[in-house]
N, C-alpha and C positions, 0 to 999 in steps of 0.2 A: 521503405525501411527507415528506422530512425539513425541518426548520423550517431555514432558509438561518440566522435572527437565531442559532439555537444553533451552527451548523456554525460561525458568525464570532467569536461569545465564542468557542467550543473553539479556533479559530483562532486569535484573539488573545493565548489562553495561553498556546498554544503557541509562538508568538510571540515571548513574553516568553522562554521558554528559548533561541529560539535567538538572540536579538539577546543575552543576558546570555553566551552560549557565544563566539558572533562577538567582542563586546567585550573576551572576555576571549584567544583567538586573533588576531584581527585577520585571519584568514583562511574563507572562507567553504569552500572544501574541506576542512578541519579543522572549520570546526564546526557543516558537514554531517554532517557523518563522524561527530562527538560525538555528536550531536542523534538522528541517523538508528539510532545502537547504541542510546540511552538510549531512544528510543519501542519498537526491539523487545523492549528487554527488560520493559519497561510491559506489552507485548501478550502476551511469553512465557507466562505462566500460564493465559493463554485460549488459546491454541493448546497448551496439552497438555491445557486441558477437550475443546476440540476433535476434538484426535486421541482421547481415550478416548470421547466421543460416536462417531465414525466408527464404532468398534468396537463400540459398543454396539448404533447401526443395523445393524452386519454379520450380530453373532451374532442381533440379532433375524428381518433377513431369512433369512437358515439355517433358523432357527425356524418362520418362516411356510412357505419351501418345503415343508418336511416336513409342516404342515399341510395346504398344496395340495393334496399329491400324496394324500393319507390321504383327506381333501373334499373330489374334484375337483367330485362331482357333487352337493355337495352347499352351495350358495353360502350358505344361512342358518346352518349349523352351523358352519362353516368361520370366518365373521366370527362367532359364540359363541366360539370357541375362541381368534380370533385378543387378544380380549377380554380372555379368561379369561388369556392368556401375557402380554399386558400388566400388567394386576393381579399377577398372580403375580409376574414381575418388576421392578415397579413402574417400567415403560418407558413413556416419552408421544413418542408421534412428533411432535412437536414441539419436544421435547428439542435445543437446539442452535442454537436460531435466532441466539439474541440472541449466540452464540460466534461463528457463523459473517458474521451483518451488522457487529457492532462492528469487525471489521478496516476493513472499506468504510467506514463510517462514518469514523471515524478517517484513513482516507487523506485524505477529501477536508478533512478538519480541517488534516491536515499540509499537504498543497496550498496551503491560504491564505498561512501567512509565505511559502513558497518563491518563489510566482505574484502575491502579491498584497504586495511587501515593506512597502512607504509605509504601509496599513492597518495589519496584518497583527503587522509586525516592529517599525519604528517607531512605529508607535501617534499616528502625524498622522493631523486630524482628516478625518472624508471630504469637509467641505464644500471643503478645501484642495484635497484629490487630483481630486475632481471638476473642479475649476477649472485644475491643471496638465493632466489627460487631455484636457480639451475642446481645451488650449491646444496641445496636441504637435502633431498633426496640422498647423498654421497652420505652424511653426518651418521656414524654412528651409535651417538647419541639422540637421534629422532628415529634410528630405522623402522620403518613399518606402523608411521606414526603420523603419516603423511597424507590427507585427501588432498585431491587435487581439484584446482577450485579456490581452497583456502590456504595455500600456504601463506599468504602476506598472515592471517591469522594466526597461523602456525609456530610462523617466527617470532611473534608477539608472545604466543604461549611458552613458546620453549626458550625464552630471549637468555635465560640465566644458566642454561646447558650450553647453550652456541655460541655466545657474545663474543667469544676468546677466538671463534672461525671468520667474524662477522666484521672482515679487516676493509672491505668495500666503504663501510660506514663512518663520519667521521664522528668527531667525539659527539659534537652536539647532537646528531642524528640519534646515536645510540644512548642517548640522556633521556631523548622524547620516546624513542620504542622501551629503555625500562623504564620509565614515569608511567607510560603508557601500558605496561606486563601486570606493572603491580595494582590497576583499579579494577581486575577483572575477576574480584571476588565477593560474593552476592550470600552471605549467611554460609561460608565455609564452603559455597560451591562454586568452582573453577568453572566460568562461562567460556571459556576457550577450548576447555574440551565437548567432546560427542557424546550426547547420550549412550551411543550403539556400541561406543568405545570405552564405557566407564561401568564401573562396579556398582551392584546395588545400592551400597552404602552409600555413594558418592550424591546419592538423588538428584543428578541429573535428568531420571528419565522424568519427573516431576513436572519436565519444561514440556515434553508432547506431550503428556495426559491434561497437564493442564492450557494448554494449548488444543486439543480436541476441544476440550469441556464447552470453552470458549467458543469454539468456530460451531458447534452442534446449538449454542442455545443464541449465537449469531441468528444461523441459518433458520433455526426453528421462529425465532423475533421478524425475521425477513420475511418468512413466508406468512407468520400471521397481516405483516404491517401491509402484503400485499395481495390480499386477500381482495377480489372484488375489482382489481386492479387489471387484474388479469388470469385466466383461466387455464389453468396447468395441470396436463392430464399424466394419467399413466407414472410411469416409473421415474417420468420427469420431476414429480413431487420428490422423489428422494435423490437427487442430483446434488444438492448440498447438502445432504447429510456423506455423501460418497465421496467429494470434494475433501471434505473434515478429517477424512479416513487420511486421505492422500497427502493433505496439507501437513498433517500430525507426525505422519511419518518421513517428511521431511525435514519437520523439527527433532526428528529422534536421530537423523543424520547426519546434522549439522552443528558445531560449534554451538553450545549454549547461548550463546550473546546474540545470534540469528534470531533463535529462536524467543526470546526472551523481545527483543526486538518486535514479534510478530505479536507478541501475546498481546502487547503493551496498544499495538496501531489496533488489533480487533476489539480490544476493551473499548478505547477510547472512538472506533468508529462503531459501536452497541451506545455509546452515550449519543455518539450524533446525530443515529439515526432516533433515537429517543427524545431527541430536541427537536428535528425537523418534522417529524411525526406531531410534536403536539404544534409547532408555532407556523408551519409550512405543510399540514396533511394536504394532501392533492382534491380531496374533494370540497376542501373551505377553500382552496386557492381556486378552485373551479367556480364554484357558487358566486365567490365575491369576482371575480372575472365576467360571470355571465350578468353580474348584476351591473357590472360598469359597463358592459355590452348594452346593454338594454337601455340603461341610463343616457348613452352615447344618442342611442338612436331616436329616441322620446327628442332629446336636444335640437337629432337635426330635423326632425320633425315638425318643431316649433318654429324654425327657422323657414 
């Protein structure tokens, strides 16, 4: 399991970048949008060790088939060999791990400012926030107004009905939660409320349709880009389309700014994977790989 006390320093780091981006915008759609480009381009360099791992499990399953097929009958010999192509290519199927979890990791790091501001972004301390969360619930000016999950959001949104309860906080605390109330407006829609919680009018639900839109021509790009890569039978082709469904309506449950948040990371990872596709495809990273294989050996040849 991952240690929570590390996910919440990386958290609070991160924290620190986007409360120093917001102060310096005064808008938090701007400097989502800052914050959300500068972590992918942090991650950029792992996602093209990634994509050349991909490629490297590729050419090595290719490898093994044609072992199979050569030792069907033959299961001891078959794992010698498969051994021996490891060695020889100095390949560990294991290779990858730490490319492929540090994204995850990493999300649930960014999650914290976003979900958890008051911690997080402002950097007041928990014994406070403990004591406004216990207190929201009681206010009857929030009742029935409350998800739970989001109250630090909460109290950012409602900061200018409650401030006058919110006697835990000292003044400068409550300078940076309203600094922080009033950048949470995106074209007259309030990204602190719920889609599921708001009026037609309000075009909140805007953020999961257009957050579907997004993740269906994601998935649909994904499954072209992987084509040939790997063979996906059955009902498992529509996996990410069903995924889309579930993710959308998470966004239709959550505080706008979540969601808006998600829209922004799938956009910008359809550009990545659009970059890595043309300058990083697996099968030119294969080619030129089998040709420096080759090259290698001619060399020690001459030798």
């Amino acid at each position: 399991m991952i240690n929570l006390a590390i996910l919440d320093f990386l958290g609070s780091i991160f924290g620190y970048i986007l409360w120093f981006i917001f102060d310096a915008v005064s808008n938090y759609t701007v400097a989502i949008t800052i914050f959300t480009i500068l972590i992918n381009l942090l991650m950029f360099p792992f996602a093209i060790k990634r994509q050349k791992t991909m490629a490297s499990h590729m050419r090595m399953n290719e490898k093994q088939q044609e072992l199979k097929k050569r030792y069907e009958k033959d299961v001891k010999k078959y794992n010698e060999e498969v051994a021996k192509l490891y060695e020889k290519e100095g390949f560990s199927p294991m290779s990858g791990c730490l490319t492929m979890f540090l994204p995850m990791i990493l999300w649930f790091c960014i999650i914290g400012p976003i979900n958890r501001p008051l911690k997080n972004t402002l950097h007041i301390p928990d014994t406070k926030i403990t004591a406004a969360v216990e207190m929201l619930p009681t206010l009857p000016e929030v009742e029935g107004q409350i998800t739970q999950g989001y109250e630090e959001l909460q109290i950012v949104n409602h900061f200018s009905k409650i401030k006058e309860h919110l006697t835990m906080f000292n003044e400068e605390e409550l300078a940076d939660i309203e600094e922080y109330s009033s950048g949470f407006n995106l074209m007259g829609i309030n990204l602190l409320r719920k889609p599921n919680d708001s009026n037609f009018s309000d075009m909140l639900w805007l953020i999961p349709v257009l957050y579907f839109v997004i993740s269906i021509l994601m998935a649909y790009f994904m499954q072209k880009v992987s084509e040939g890569t790997n063979q996906v039978q059955g009902c498992m082709k529509f996996m990410p389309y069903g995924v889309s469904v579930i993710t959308a309506w998470f966004a239709y449950t959550v505080p706008g700014a979540m969601g808006i948040y998600w829209i922004l990371n799938s956009l910008l990872g359809i550009i990545q994977n659009l970059i890595l596709n043309k300058f990083y495809n697996v099968y030119e990273v294969n080619a030129k790989e089998e040709a420096a294989r080759y090259a290698r050996l001619k060399i020690q040849e001459l030798k």
